[in-house]
N, C-alpha and C positions, 0 to 999 in steps of 0.2 A: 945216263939219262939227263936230258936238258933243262933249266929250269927255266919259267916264265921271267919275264922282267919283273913284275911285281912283285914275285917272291923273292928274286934275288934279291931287289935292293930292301926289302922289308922285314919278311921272314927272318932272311939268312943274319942282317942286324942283329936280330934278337938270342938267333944261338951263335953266334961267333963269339959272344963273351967267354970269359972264366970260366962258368959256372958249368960250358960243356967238357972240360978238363976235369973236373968235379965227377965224382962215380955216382953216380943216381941208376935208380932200378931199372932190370933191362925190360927196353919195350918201353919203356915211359918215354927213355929218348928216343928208342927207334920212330916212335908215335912222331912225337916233336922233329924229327929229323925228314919224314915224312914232306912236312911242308915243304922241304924244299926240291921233292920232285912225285908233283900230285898226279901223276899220270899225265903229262903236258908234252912230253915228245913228242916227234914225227907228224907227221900229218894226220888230221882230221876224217871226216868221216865224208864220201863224194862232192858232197855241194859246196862243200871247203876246200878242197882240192881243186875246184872247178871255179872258184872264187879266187883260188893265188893265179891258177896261171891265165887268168883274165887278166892278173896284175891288179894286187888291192892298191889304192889308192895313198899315197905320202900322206895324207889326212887321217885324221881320227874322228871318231867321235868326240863327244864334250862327255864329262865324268859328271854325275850329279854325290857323288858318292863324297865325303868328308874328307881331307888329308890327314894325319896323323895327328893325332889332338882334338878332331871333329867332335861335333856331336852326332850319333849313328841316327840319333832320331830324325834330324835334320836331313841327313838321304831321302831320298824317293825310291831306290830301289831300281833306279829308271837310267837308260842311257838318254844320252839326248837325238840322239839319231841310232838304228837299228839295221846298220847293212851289212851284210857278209862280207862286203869286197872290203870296207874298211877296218883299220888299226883300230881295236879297242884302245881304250884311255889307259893308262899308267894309276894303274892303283896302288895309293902310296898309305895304306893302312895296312895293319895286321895283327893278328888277335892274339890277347895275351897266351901263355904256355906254362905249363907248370911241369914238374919233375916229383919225383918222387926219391927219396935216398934211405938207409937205415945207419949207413955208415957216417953221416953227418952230423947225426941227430945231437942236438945241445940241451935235452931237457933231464928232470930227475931222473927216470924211470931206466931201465934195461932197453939197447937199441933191438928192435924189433929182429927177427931171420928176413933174410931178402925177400922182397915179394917176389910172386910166380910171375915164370916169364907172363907177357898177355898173350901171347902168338899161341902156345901153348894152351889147348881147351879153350875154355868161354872166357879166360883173364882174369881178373880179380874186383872185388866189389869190399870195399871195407869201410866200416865204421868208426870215426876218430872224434878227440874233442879238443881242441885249439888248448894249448898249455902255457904258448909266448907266442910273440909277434915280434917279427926286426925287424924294421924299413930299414931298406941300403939302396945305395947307389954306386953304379958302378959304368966307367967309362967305356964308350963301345963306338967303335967307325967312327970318331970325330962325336959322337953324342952322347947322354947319357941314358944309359939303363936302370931304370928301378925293378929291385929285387926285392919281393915280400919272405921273409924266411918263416914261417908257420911251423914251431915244434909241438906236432899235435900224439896223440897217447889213441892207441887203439883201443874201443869199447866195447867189440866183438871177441876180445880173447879175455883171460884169465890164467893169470896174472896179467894187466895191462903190458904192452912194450911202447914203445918211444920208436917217431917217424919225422923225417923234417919235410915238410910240405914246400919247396920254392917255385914262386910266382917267379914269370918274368912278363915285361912289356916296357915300351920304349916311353910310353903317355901314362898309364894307370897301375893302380893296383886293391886289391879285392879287400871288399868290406868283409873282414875277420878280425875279432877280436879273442883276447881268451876267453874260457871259458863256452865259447860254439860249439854246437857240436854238428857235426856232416858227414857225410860218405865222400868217396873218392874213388870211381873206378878206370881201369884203361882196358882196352880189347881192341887187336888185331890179329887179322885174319888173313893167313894166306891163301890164298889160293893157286898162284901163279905170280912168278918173277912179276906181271905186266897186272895182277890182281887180289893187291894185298889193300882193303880195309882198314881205315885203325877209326879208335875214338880214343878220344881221354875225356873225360866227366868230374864233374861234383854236385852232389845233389844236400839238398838238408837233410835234415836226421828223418824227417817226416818223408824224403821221399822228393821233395816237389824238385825241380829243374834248376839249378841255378847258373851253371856254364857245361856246354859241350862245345870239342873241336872234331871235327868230322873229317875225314882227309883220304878222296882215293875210294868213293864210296859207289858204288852201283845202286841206282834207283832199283834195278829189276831186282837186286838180293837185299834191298836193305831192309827190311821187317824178318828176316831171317835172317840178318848180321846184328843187329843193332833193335829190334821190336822191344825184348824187354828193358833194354834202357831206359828208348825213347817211346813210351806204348804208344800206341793207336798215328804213329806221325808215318804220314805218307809222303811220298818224294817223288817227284816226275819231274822233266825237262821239256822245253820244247822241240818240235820237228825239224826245226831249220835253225843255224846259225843267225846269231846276232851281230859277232863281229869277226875280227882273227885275231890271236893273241899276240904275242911279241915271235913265237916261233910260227906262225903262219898256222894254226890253228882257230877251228872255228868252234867259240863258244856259245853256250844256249842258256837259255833264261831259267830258272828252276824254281817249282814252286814246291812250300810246304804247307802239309795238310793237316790238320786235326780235328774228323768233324766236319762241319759246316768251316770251319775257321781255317782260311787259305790265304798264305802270305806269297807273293810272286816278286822275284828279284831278278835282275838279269846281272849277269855275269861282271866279278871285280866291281860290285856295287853292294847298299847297305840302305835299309830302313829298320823300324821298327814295324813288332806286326803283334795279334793278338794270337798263343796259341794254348792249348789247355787252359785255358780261361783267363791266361794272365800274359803281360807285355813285356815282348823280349826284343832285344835289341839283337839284329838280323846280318850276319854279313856270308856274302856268296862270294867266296875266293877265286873259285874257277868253275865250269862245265866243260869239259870236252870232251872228244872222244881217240882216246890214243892210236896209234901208229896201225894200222890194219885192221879196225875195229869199230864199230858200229855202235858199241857200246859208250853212254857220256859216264864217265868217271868224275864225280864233284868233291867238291872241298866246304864245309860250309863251319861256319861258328854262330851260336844261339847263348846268348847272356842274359839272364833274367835283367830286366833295368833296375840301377841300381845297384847292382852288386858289385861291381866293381866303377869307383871314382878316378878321377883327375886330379893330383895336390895340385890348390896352388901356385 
């Protein structure tokens, strides 16, 4: 399966490190590994197909969307021009990723049993409390990689065990201190080689939102993939392509709902928007629809603001 340009050179950065030689729970990477092929093969859905061989245009649109380091608030959400026949812009951001391990773990306590696969049933939903914190750095493509190492202690079982929580990302990394205490779930869902689902999450101990990565998602099944996660959030696309990807794929604008409260992005762009009452920091990886199918398969990431910074 082929990957977009924007993942290749962004995504694929961030797990090409070490740390994917490293054994972390299954399905946490498969989640992570995900990004690098979001359902983006083959051609598109009629009007994209009727837009390559018109012959899209050597042009692009303009990206209002951040580069790497940006600020997301600072996005609009917005292309600068909206045509089928044209190259979408080269989206040079990508949202942080995190893994989960038991074999790593460097705290007091007894290393946890593997987590359940997530493919596997509804996946896992656990409860931890931050015990350390490592900032590291580590070299990657000619750049560097900042790695959060979080050995946090589960508060759902008894006797506690020992888990090592690793952040990655090329710009930031997440406000965790010891002593926090949060949940961490992952779930993907097969359905079909061409219709697997994933999420990975963290929420506070209270429940409230603080990072999800969505990846390979169906608007029409996701309140029955993903509802009790993310409750009441609705997902729809637009009817017509907005641009074509790097593989001649045409993407669509996506909006999310909570409510009255509806944030609209269009594709490989980023703002912030208001949802469940509070302000997240928005980014739309891709919409499309893969190789014989009708269906737009999307990519999205939602970070409470705030919760993860810039050193520096």
């Amino acid at each position: 399966m082929s990957t977009s340009g924007y993942t290749q050179r962004t995504v694929e950065r961030i797990l090409s490190s070490d740390m994917t030689k490293r054994r972390v729970s299954h399905g946490t990477t498969a989640l992570m590994l995900l990004a690098l092929s979001m359902g983006c093969s083959g051609k598109s859905r009629t009007e994209a197909q009727r837009a390559g061989e018109a012959g899209a245009s050597a042009a692009s649109c303009t990206p209002t969307a951040p580069d790497v380091g940006g600020d997301i608030c600072a996005g609009t959400g917005r292309l600068v021009c909206t045509n089928p026949k044209l190259a979408c812009p080269p989206y040079n951001s990508a949202p942080a990723t995190f893994g989960l391990t038991t074999t790593a773990y460097q705290g007091a306590l007894a290393p946890c049993e593997p987590l359940g696969d997530p493919s596997q049933g509804r996946g896992f939903l656990v409860s931890v409390r931050a015990e350390s914190v490592r900032l590291k750095t580590f070299p990657s493509n000619g750049a560097e990689q900042l790695e959060t190492w979080v050995n946090v202690a589960r508060t759902d079982l008894s006797p506690s065990c020992g888990i090592l929580a690793e952040f990655r990302s090329l710009v930031e990394r997440p406000h965790i201190a010891a002593g926090m205490k949060f949940k961490i779930g992952s779930r993907t869902i097969q359905r079909s080689d061409r219709d697997t689902p994933g999420l990975n999450g963290l929420w506070s101990d209270s429940g409230e939102l603080l990072y999800a990565l969505v990846l390979s998602a169906s608007p029409t099944h996701f309140a029955e993939d993903f509802g009790d996660l993310l409750p009441n959030l609705s997902v729809s696309t637009s009817g017509e392509p907005v641009c074509l990807d790097s593989a001649g794929n045409g993407t669509f604008r996506t909006s999310l709902s909570v409510g009255a409260e509806t944030c609209s992005v269009d594709p490989q762009s980023s703002r912030c928007c208001s949802l469940w009452g509070r302000k997240f920091e928005v980014e739309v990886l891709n919409a499309v629809a893969p190789r014989g199918s009708t269906v737009v398969q999307l990519g999205f990431a939602l970070r409470a603001e705030g919760f993860f910074y810039r050193p520096n």
